[in-house]
N, C-alpha and C positions, 0 to 999 in steps of 0.2 A: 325079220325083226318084228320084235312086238311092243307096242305100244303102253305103256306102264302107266299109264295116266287115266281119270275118270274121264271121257268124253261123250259130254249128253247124247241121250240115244235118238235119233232121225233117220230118216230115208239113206242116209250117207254113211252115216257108220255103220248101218245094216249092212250095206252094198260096197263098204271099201274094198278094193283093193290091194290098198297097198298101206304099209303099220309103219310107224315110228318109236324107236324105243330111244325116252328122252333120261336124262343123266342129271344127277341130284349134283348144284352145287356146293362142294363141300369145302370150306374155307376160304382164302382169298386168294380174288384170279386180278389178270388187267389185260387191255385191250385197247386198241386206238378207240374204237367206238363200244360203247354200251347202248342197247337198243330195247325197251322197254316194249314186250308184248309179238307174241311170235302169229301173228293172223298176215294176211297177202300183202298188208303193208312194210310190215316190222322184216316178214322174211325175204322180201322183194330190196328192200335198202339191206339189207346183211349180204345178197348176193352182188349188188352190184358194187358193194363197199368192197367183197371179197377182187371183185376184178380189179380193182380200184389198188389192188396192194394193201388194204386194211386189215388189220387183227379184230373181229368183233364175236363181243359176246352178244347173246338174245338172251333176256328173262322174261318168262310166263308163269301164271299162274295155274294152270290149264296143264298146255303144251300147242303142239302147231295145230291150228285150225281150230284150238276148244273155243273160241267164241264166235263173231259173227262169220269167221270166214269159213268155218265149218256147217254153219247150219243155213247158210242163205241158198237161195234158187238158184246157183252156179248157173247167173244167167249173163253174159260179158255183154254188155249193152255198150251202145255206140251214144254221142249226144250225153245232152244234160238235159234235166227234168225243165232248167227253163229255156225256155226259145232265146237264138239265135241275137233276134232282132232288140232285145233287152238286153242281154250280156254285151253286145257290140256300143247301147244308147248309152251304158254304164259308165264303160270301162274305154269306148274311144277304136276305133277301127283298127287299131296295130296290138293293143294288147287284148281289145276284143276278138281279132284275130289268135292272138297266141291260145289264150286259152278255148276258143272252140275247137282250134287244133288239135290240142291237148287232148282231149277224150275221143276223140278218130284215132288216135296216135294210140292210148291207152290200150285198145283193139288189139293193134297190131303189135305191141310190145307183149302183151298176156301170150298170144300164140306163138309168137317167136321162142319166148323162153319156155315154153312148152317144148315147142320142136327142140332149143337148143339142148336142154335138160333131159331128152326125154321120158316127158315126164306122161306115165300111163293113168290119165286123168280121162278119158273119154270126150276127148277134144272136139267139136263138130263147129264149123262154120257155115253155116246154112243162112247166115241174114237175124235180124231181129223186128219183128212187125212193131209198131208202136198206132193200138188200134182205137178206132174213135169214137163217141156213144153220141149219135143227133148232132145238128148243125154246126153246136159250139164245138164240138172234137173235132168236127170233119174241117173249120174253120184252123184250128188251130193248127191243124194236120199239114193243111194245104200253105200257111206263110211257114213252117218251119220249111218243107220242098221248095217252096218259093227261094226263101232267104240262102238257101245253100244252092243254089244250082250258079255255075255248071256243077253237077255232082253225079258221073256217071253210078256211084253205087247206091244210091237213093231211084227210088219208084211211088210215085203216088199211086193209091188203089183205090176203086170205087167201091162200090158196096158190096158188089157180085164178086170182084175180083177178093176182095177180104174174105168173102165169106168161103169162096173156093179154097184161100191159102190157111185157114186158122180150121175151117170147119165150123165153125159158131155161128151164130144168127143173133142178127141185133146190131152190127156195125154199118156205119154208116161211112167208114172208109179204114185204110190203114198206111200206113205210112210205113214201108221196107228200106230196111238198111243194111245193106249185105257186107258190114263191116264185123256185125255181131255174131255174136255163138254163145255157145253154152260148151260147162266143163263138170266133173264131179266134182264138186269145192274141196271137198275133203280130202279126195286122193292130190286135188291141185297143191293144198295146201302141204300135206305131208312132204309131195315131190321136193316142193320149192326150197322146204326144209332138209331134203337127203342131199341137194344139191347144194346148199350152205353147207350142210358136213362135209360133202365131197371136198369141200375148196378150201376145206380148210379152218371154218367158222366153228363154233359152239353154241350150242341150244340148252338151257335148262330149264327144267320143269320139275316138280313144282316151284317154284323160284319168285313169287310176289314182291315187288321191292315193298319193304316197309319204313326205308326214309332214304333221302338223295339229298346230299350235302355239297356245295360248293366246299371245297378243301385245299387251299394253296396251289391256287391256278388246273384244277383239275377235277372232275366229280367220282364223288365217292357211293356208292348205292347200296345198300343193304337189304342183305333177305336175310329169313328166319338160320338160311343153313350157311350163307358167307356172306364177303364184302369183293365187290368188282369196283375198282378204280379204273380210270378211262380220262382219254381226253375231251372224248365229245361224249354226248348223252342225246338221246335220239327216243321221242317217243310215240309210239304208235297202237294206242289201245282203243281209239276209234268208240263205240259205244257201252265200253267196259272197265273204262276207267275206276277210280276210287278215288277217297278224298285225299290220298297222299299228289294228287296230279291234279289240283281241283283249279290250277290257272288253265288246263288246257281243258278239262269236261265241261266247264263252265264257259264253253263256245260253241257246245251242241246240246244235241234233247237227243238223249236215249227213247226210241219210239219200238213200241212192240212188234215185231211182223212175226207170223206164222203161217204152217205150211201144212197140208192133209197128202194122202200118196196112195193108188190104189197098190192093189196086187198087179201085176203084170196083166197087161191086156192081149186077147186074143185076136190074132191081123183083123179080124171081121170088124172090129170094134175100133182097136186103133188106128187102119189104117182112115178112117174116118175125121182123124185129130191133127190136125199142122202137119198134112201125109207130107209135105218136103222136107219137113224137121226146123222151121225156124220157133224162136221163142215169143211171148208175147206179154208185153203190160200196156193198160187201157190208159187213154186221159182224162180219166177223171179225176179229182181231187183225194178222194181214198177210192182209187182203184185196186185192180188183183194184177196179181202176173201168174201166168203158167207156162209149162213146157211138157215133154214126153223126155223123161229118166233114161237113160243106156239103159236098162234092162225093161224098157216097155210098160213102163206107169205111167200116169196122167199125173203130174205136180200141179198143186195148185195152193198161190200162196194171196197173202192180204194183211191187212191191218189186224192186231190184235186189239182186246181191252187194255184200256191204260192204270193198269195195278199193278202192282210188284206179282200179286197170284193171281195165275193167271185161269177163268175157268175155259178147261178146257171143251167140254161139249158144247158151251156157246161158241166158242170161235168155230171148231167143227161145223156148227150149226151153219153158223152165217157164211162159211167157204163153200160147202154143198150146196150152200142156196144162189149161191153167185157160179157155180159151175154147171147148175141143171139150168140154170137162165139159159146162159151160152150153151149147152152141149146136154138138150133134153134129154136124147139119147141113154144119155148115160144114169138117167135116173133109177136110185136103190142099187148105185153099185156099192158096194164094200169098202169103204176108207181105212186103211189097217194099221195107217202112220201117220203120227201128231208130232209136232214139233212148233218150237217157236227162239226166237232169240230178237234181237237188237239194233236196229240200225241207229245210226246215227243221222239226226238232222239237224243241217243250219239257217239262219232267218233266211239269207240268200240262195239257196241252193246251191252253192258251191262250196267244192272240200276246203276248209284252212290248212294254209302250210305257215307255221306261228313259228317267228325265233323268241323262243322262251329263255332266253339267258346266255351269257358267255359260251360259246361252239355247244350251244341245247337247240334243238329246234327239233317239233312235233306235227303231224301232218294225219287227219281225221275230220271224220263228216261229210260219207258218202252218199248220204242221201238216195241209198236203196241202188246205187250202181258202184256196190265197191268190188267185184273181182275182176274188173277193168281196170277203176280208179284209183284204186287201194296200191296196184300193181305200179300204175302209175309212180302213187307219189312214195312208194318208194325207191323210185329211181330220183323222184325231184329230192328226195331226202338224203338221197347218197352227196347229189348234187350241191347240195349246200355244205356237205362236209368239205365236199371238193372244190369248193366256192366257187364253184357255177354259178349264173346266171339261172333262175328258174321259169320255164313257161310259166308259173302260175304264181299269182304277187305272193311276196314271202312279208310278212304282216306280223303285228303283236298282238299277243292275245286280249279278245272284246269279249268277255264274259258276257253273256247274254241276262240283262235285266231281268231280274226278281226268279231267278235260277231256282230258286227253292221250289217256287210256284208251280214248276212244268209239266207235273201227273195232272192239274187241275187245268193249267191252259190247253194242255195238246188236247186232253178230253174233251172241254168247249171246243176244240177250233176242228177234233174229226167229229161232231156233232153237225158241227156248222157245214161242213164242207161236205158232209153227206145229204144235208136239205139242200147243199146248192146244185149237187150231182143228180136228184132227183129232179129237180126243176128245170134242169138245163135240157133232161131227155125229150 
């Protein structure tokens, strides 16, 4: 099957495997759930809705995987961006337990329905390093090991040991978690979506709603080519939303990340790079993450500029200059793939799962670990259709002050947060 949809060109749709050919909706359909946006969230609650006994349609604008869950570092991180020790002082030791569970669990659920699906996405669980730059990393490194032990799948590393397991120079420790792995986002994506067709579900593309109407006990949603009536409404557009969904965009910041990719390396060269295979992102405030591609590239992804255009040879610029730091080695190799896309970020670092109205609830704002968490919450999203009880508080939507403002605050604050990463080495 072939894929009938424009999807931006990156490392991943170079290298898929495997195509999706999505289905124009033409008139009017209906469904127990209608599920806005077809990325690891939207299609992850469509398949467990499907075990669930539900009828659901998925609308995108795109198709599977055209936004973040197509273009990010298909890297399945364990953990949340903050420590442990915060989430628990927060939230209280029984629900700060539930949700630190929740992204261990997340792990384990992504590779489950991988195996259960078989879905040929280039699966690897080899661990995830989380590595440290000077005293302050290797500090923070060491209470997040702390805070979690007994935890046989955590390992504290020292300097030598980092430097053995990543290949790079400059850390001052790393923290392994062999909960994580990496996947081809793209091919994950696609899978996840042949497997909602298998069961039964519907996917359309191009398919943008252009209004959603509460309609006598029921919602009604509109695209350019029909209308789908539903009982429940489900949104998961994560950091590509529009102003028809502006109660639930307006609880995250669309943040740029992008990514560079050589040619395939020669063993001489790569086996010199993360030779076990795990993946890595650094603690610093605007750090990088990279990994080694299925087919033997060196990925390497970071912060972009904060404009809607984006240039592209600066961010090239500043990723090569943060990959020859770590991996001299590699200096004047050839970068021959550019890409960039969207994460979503919220004040807290934790995903929102928002009941936006009558059987509506919306779940986004992964905060640079969504082919874990994404997966996650939409299992927590089926779960509230099924009125479950959710690991993770189910909340109303807190629009984040002066929203307008966010190309101009995120810019101050990766400005700021790159003086503090400097001074803290």
């Amino acid at each position: 099957m072939t894929a009938n949809f424009h999807q931006p060109q990156s490392l991943w749709e170079a290298t898929a495997k495997l195509s999706f050919e999505v289905k124009a909706l033409d008139g009017d359909a209906h469904a127990d759930v209608v599920i806005i946006g077809a990325g690891f969230a939207g299609l992850s609650a469509a398949l467990h809705l499907r075990q669930l006994g539900k009828s659901v349609i998925v609308l995108d604008k795109g198709g599977p995987g055209w936004g973040g869950s197509g273009r990010n570092g298909g890297q399945v991180n364990p953990g949340w961006k903050r420590s442990s020790v915060s989430i628990t002082k927060e939230y209280g030791d029984t629900i700060g337990a539930q949700i630190l569970a929740v992204s261990n669990d997340a792990c384990d659920l992504t590779f489950f329905l991988i195996d259960e699906h078989e879905i040929d996405c280039a699966p690897v669980r080899n661990g995830y390093l989380l590595s440290a730059y000077g005293e302050f990393g290797w500090n923070a490194i060491k209470e997040r090991y702390e805070a979690a032990q007994p935890d046989s799948q955590m390992a504290l590393l020292n300097s030598d040991d980092a430097g053995r397991m990543t290949g790079a120079v400059g850390y001052s420790g790393a923290l392994l978690n062999r909960r994580g792995g990496s996947v081809h986002p793209l091919d994950y994506a696609r899978g996840l979506a042949q497997a909602v067709r298998n069961l039964g579900g519907e996917i359309y593309a191009p398919a943008a709603a252009t209004q959603i109407i509460r309609e006598g006990g029921s919602w009604r949603t509109e695209t350019e080519t029909g209308v789908v009536r539903s009982e429940y409404l489900l949104m998961a557009v994560n950091g590509y939303g529009d102003r028809l969904q502006t109660k639930v965009t307006r609880t995250v910041v669309p943040v740029v990340s992008c990514q560079i990719a050589t040619e395939p390396l020669p063993p001489k060269i790569l086996d010199r790079i993360l030779p076990q295979g795990q993946h890595v992102s650094d603690t610093r405030n605007v750090g990088v993450y990279y990994r080694r591609s299925p087919d033997n590239r060196f990925v390497m992804g970071g912060r972009g500029q904060n404009k809607e255009i984006q240039d592209e040879r600066k961010n090239r610029d500043l990723l090569v200059r943060e990959t020859e730091a770590l991996y001299p080695f590699l200096k004047g190799q050839a970068w021959p793939h550019y890409w960039h896309g969207y994460v979503a970020m919220t004040p807290d670092s934790l995903p929102n799962l928002l009941d936006i109205g009558p059987n509506a609830f919306a779940g986004l704002g992964f905060n640079g670990r969504g082919v874990a968490m994404a997966t996650m919450m939409g299992k927590l999203l089926a779960d509230c259709v099924d009125g479950k009880p959710t690991a993770l508080p189910l909340n109303p939507p807190q629009p984040i002050a002066f929203h307008n403002l966010r190309q101009i605050g995120v810019g101050a604050y990766i400005e700021w947060a790159r003086l503090k990463d400097r001074l803290a080495k």
